[in-house]
C-alpha positions in Angstrom: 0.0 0.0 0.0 1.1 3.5 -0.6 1.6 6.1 2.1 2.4 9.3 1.0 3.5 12.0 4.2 5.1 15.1 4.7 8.9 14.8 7.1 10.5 17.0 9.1 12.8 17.8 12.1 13.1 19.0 15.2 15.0 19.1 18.3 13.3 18.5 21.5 14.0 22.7 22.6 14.8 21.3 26.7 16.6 18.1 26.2 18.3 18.3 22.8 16.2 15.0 21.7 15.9 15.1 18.1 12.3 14.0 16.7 11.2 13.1 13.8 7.7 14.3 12.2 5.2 12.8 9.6 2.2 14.7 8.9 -0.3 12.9 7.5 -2.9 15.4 5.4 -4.9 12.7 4.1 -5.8 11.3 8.1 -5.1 14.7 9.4 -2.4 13.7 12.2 1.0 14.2 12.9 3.1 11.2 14.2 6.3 12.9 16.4 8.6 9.9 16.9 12.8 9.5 17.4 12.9 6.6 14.4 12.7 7.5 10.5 10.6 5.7 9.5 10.6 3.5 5.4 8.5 1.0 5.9 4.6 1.0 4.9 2.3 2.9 7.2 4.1 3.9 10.4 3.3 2.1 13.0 5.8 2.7 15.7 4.8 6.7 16.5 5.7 7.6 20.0 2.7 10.3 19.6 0.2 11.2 17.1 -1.8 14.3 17.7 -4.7 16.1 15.4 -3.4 18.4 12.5 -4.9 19.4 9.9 -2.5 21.5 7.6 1.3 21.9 7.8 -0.1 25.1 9.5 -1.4 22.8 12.3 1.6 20.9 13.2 4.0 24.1 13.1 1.4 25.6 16.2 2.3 22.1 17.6 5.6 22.8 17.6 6.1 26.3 18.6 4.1 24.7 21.7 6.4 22.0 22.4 9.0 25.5 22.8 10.5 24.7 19.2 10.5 26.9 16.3 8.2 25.9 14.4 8.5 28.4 11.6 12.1 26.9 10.8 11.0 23.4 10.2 11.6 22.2 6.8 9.2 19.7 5.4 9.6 17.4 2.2 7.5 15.1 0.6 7.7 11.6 0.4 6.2 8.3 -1.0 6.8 5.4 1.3 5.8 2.1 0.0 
């Protein structure tokens, strides 16, 4: 099966942990987890929360105490 989600990075802002996101736009979450992830749908997500737009998950972040605004994102097909 096909998964298509957006990736990005971030650094846990008090404890340096780096974290891994995939936003989802087609199920509308965003999985924040320490593994990358190539493997059909993801199914090892430390945490999944509600986002709607790329908008969504960068509000996330800035609450988490990251900068959310600096977060690259990129497109990818995993299959």
């Amino acid at each position: 099966m096909a998964y298509y989600v957006y990736k990005g990075a971030v650094k846990h802002p008090a404890y340096e942990l780096p974290f891994i996101l995939y936003f989802d736009s087609y199920e509308e979450s965003v999985c924040i987890t320490t593994y990358d992830i190539h493997s059909p749908k993801p199914s090892i997500c430390n945490y999944q929360f509600p986002a709607r737009s790329l908008n969504d998950v960068r509000i996330l972040i800035n609450k988490m105490g990251a900068d959310g605004d600096s977060v690259i994102f990129k497109y990818y097909y995993l299959h």
